[in-house]
One Martini backbone bead per residue (centre of mass of N, CA, C, O) as a GRO file, in nm:
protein
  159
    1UNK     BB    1   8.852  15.935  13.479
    2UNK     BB    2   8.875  15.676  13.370
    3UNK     BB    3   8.539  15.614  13.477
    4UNK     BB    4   8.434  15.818  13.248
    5UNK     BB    5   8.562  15.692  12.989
    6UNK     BB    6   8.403  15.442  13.013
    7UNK     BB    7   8.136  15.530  13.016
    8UNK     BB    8   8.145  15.699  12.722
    9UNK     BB    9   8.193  15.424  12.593
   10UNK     BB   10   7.897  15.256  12.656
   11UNK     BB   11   7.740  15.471  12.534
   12UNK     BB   12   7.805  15.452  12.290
   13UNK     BB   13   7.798  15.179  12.205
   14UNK     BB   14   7.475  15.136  12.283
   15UNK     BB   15   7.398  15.331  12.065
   16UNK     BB   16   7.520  15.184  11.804
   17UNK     BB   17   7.313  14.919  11.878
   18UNK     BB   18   7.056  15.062  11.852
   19UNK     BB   19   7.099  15.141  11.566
   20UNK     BB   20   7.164  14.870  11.448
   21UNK     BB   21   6.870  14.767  11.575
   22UNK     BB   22   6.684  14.927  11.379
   23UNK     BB   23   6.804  14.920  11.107
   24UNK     BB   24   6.739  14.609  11.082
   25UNK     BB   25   6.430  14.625  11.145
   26UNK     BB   26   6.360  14.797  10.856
   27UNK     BB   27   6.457  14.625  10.674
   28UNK     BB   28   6.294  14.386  10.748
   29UNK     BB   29   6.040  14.548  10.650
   30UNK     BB   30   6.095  14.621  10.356
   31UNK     BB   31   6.126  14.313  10.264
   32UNK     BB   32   5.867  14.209  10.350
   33UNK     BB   33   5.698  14.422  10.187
   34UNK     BB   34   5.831  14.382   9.852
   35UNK     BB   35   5.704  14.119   9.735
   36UNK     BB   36   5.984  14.025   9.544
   37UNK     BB   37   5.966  14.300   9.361
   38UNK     BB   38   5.685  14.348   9.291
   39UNK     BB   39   5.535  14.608   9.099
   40UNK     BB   40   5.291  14.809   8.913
   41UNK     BB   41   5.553  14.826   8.678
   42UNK     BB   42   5.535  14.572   8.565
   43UNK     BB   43   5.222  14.592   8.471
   44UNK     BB   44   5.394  14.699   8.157
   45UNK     BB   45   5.404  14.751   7.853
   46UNK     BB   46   5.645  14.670   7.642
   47UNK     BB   47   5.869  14.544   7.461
   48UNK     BB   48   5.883  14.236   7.564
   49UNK     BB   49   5.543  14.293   7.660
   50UNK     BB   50   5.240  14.233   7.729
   51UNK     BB   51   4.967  14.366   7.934
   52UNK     BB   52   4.685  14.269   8.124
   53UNK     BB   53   4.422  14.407   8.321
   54UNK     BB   54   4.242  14.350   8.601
   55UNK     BB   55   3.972  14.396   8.764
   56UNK     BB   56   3.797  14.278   9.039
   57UNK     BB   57   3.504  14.091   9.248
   58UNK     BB   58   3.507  13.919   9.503
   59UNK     BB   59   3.168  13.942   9.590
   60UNK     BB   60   3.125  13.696   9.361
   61UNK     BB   61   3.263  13.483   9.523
   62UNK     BB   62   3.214  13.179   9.671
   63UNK     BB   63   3.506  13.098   9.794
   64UNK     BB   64   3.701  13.347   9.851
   65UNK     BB   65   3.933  13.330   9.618
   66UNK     BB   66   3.938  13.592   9.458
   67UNK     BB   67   4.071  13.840   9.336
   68UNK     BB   68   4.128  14.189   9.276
   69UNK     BB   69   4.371  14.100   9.032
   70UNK     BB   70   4.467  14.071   8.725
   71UNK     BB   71   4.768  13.944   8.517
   72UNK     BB   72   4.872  13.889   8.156
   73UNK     BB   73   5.198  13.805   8.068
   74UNK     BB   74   5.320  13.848   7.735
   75UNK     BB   75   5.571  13.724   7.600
   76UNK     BB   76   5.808  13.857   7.316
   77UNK     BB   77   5.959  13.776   6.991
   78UNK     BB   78   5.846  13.964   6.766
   79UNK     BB   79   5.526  13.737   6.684
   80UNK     BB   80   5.629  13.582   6.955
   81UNK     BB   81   5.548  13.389   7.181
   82UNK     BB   82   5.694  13.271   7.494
   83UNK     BB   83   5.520  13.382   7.758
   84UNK     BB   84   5.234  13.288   8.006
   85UNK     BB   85   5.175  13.518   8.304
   86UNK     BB   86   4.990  13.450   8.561
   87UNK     BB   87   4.829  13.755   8.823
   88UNK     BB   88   4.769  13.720   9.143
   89UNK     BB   89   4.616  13.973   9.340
   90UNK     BB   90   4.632  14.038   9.685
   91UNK     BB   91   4.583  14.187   9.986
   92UNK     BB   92   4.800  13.952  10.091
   93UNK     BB   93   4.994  13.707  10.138
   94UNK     BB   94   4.755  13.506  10.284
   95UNK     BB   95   4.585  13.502  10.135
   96UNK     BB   96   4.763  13.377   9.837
   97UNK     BB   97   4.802  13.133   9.993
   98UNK     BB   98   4.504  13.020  10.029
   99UNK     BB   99   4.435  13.008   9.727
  100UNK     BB  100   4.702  12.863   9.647
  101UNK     BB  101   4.570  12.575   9.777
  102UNK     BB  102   4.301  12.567   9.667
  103UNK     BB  103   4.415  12.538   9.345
  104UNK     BB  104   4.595  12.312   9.402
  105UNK     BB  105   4.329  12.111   9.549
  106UNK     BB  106   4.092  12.265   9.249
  107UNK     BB  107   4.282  12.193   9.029
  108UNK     BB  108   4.424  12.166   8.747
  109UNK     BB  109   4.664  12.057   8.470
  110UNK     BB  110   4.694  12.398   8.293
  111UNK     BB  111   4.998  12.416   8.411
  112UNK     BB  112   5.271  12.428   8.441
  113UNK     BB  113   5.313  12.651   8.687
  114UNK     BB  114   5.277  12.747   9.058
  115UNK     BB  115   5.294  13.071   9.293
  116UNK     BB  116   5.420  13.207   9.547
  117UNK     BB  117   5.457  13.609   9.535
  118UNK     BB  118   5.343  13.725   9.802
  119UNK     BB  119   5.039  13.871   9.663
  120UNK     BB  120   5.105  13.639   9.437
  121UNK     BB  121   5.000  13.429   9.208
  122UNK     BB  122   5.205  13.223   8.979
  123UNK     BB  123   5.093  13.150   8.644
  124UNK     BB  124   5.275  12.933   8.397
  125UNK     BB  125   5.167  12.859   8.087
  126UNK     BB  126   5.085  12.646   7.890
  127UNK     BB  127   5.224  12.649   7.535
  128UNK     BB  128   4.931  12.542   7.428
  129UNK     BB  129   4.748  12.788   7.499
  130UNK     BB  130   4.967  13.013   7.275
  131UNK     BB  131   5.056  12.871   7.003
  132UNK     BB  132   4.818  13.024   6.800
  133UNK     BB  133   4.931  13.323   6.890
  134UNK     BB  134   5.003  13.640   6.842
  135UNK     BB  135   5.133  13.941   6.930
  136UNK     BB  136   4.923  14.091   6.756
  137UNK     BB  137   4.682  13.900   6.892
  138UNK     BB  138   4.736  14.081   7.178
  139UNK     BB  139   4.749  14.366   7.100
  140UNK     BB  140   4.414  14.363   6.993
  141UNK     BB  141   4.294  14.240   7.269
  142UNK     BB  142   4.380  14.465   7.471
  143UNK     BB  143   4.255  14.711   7.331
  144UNK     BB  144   3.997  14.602   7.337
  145UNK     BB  145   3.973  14.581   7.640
  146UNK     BB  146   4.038  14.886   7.696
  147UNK     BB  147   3.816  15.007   7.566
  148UNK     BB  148   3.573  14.884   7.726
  149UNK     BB  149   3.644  14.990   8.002
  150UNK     BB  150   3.606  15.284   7.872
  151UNK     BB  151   3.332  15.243   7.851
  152UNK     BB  152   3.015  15.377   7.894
  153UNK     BB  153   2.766  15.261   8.014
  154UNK     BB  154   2.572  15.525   8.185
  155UNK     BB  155   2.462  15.600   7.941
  156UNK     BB  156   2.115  15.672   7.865
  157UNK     BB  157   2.096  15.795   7.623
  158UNK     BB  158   1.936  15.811   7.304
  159UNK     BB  159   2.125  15.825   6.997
   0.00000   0.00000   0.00000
């Protein structure tokens, strides 16, 4: 009975490390999934920040290095620009660790920093980019370029 006894603690032991061998295996693959928190609720404007988000057309780039997407978030208090990070979001890590070697060795030095956060290169822009700039018109060619976004081209009608 001893033996029986025995035997049904190392199955139970047994099971309960491949729970934990498991459990850590989808861990691991969620945090690296998770892009160090970057997700596209971030680039929505609030109190805090202004973003303009643009789809891009990688097609069209001869480097191979244009991202999908780009986000410029514009941080503000009051009508004062405080800090302007543009993120460059590309189809995983790989990608934008490449463009972001590419940026770092044939980019000017037009920035304060740059890294690269997952599948985003984020440049945050030196102070003198947005100095003469206000909340105000940061807000105002927003709107006009999300209006523009939205005007359909394709209607051929004279009117």
């Amino acid at each position: 009975m001893a033996e029986k006894s025995q035997k049904n603690k190392s199955i139970i032991i047994g099971a309960c490390v491949a729970v934990v061998v498991v459990v850590a295996i989808v861990l691991a693959i969620v945090f690296i999934n998770k892009n160090n928190g970057i997700s596209d609720s971030f680039f929505v404007s609030d109190g805090t920040k202004y973003v303009l988000n643009m789809d891009m057309d990688p097609s069209e780039d001869e480097t191979g290095y244009m991202p999908l997407k780009t986000h410029a978030v514009y941080y503000y208090k009051g009508d004062e620009i405080t800090s302007l990070e543009n993120y460059y979001e590309y189809e995983n890590n790989d990608a934008a660790k490449a463009a972001y070697d590419f940026v770092v060795e044939n980019g000017g030095d037009s920035y304060k920093e740059a890294s690269v956060n997952g599948k985003y290169i984020v440049v945050v822009a030196d102070e003198s980019s947005y100095a003469n700039t206000t909340a105000e018109d940061v807000k105002n060619q927003i709107e006009f370029i999300e209006s523009l976004k939205n005007f359909d081209l394709s209607d051929d009608s004279n009117e």
